[in-house]
Every structure is written in structure tokens, then in C-alpha cells.
N, C-alpha and C positions, 0 to 999 in steps of 0.2 A: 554151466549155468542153466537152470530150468526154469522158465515163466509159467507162472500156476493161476486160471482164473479162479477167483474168490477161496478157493482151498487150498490148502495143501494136500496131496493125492495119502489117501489111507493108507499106502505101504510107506510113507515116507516117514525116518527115525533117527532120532538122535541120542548119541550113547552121556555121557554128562555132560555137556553144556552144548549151549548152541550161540554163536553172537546174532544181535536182531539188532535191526532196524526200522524207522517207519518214514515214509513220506506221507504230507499231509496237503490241503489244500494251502494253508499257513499254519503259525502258530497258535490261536486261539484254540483251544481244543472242543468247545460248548461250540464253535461255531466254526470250525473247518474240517471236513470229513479225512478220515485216514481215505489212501489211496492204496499205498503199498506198504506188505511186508518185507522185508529181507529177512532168510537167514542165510547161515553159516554155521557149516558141519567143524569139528577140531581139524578133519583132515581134509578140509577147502573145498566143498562142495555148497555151490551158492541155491538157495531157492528163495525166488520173486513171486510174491501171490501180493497179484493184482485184486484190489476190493472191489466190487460197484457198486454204484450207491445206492443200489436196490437192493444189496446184499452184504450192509451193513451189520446186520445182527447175528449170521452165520458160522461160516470158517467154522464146522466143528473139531476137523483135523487138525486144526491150527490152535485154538482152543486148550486143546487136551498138550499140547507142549508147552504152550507159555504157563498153564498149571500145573506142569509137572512137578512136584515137588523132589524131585529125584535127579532131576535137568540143570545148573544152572545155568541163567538167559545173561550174557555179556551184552552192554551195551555203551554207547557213549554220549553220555549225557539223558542217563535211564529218567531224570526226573523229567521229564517230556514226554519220551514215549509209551513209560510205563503209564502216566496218565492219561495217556492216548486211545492204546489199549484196551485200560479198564473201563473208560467211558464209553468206546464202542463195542466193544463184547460181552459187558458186563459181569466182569472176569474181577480176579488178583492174580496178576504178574508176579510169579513169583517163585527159587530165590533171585536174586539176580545182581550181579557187579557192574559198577560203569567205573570205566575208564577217565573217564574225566574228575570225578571225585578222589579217584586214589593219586590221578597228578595232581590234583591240588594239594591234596596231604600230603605227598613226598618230592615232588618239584618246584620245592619254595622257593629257587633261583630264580625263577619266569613268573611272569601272568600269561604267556602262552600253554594255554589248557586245550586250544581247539585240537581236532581230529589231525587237519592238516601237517601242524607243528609236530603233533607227537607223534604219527609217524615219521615225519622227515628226522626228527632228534634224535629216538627212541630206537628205530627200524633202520634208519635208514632208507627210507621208502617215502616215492611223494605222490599222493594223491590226488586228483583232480576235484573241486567245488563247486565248477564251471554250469555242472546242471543242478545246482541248489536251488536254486531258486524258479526253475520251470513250472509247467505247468501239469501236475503229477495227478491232475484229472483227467486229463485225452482218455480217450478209450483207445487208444491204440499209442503205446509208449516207443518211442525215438531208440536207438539203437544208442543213442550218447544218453541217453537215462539210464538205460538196463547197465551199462557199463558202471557209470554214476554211482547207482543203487549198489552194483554187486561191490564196487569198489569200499564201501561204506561198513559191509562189514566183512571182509576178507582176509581183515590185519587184526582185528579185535584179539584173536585166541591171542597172537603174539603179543601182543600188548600188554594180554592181561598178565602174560607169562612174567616179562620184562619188567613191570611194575609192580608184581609178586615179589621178586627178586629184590626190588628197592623197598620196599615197605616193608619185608624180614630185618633189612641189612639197618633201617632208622628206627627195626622196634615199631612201628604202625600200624603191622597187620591188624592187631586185635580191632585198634576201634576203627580200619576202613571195612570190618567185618560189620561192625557198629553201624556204623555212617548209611553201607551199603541196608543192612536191615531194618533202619529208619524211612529207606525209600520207599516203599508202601505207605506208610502216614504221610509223608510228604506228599504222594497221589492221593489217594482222600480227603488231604484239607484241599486239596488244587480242585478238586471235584464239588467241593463243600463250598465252593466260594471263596477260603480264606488263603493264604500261603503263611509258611511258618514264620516267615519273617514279621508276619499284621500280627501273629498268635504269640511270639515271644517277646516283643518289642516290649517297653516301657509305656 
């Protein structure tokens, strides 16, 4: 695991995809600043790039990966962080898969969609949440954060692998191809004020 202030270091590369993450002050994304990135390499190599919030607008080396159009960014629960993201980089994320949408399309048994669940279900593997909810501004992050953080996406590639496997086997791939390439307009209405649900509704 490597902690990166406000960058990722210019030799650092990713061959097709990378799982990401973000921590944030909270939810609101107009009014809580990103803190941290996570990634993850296919072959388990974690990097944490610390924001501050004097260097919000930066990350060029980080930047040039979440656009790579050649990359895909695995994530879980992309409709958040991809609008996260794009509000403080002023970026498109992009392409990119979550995890949690392809369990909602092919794990119709459960309403258990969280990271938690689908690891312990899915992997086999049980994750800690314990540092969810801290405080992911400190300038100087806890040793149970950075654990926290790398944990968050260290299972992603399997995931995506595993729920690949299930979305062939129910015929779903196509439209969680769909679903996942709608998640760019979904950040931009998030960005615009609106959410799809105010823009479809009746």
C-alpha cells in the first residue's frame, strides 16, 4: 500500500482497469470536499492519494487515469464517486463499472447490495466499515483509515470478475453494459441540480 499527497507519482500505471474509490467530507458532493482517492492495480497493488484542500483542482497524474479512455475504473456505488470526481476535477470519469448496480441486476434474492454483503456472499471475504464514517479530513490519516480505504477497493477486480460470471449466465451483461454507460448522465444531472428520478418521474 502507497500513500500519495495530492498526486499520484508520474511513473505510477495501470494496464485495463483499475478499482477506485473516494472518501469525502460527507455526502453532499456541492458541499463536502473529496479527501481521498484509492486505487487498485488487477494485481493488488493499493494507492491512497491524499487531497488538500488547497489542492483541489490538481492531481494531474491522477487526472489522466480516471480519463483514460483505454482504463476501465471499477467502483462500488460509481453514482457518487463518479460525481465526486467530476465536480472536483472537473473531469469525465470514464468508462467505468460498479459493482453495486450489476448486484442489483443479477442478485434479485437480496436487497443486500452493500460492499459488506457482497463481499462476505460473493468472495467470501469480510470487510471492515468501522472507519466509514471518520473524519477523512485530518491531515494526517489513522492507520485504521488507510487499512479502511485500501480495504474498499482491494476485492473490487473479484467482484467484478464474479458478477461478470453471473450477468453472462442470466443474459444481463448487455444492458449492465447499458446501465453502467448511463452513469456519466447520471453525474451530470447530480451536478445540474436534478437527479434522474425528479427528470423521469410523472
Amino acid at each position: 500500500m502507497y500513500l500519495h499527497q495530492n498526486d499520484l507519482p508520474a511513473d505510477a500505471s495501470f494496464t485495463d482497469s483499475v478499482a477506485v474509490d473516494t472518501e469525502a467530507m460527507g455526502l453532499a458532493i456541492k458541499r463536502d470536499r473529496l479527501c481521498l482517492v484509492q486505487l487498485c492495480s488487477a494485481g493488488g497493488e493499493v494507492h491512497l492519494v491524499q487531497i488538500h484542500r488547497d489542492q483541489q483542482h490538481k492531481a494531474e497524474n491522477l487526472k489522466k487515469i480516471l480519463m483514460d479512455q483505454s482504463i476501465l475504473k471499477i467502483f462500488h456505488y460509481a453514482r457518487f464517486d463518479v460525481s465526486l470526481l467530476n465536480h472536483t476535477f472537473q473531469i469525465k470519469t470514464s468508462p467505468v463499472y460498479c459493482t453495486k448496480v450489476a448486484s442489483k441486476l443479477v442478485r434479485t434474492y437480496t436487497d443486500r447490495h452493500g460492499l459488506k454483503n457482497l463481499c462476505r456472499e460473493v468472495l467470501g471475504v469480510d470487510v471492515s466499515k468501522q472507519e466509514q464514517t471518520s473524519d477523512w479530513g485530518r491531515e494526517t490519516l489513522s492507520p485504521e483509515q488507510l487499512k479502511y480505504a485500501a480495504g474498499d477497493v482491494l476485492h473490487l477486480h473479484s467482484l467484478r470478475e464474479k458478477l461478470n460470471q453471473m450477468l453472462d449466465r442470466e443474459g444481463k451483461m448487455s444492458l449492465a453494459n447499458e446501465c453502467f454507460a448511463a452513469l456519466e448522465v447520471f453525474a451530470s444531472l447530480e451536478l445540474a441540480g436534478m437527479t434522474p428520478e425528479e427528470l423521469f418521474q410523472h
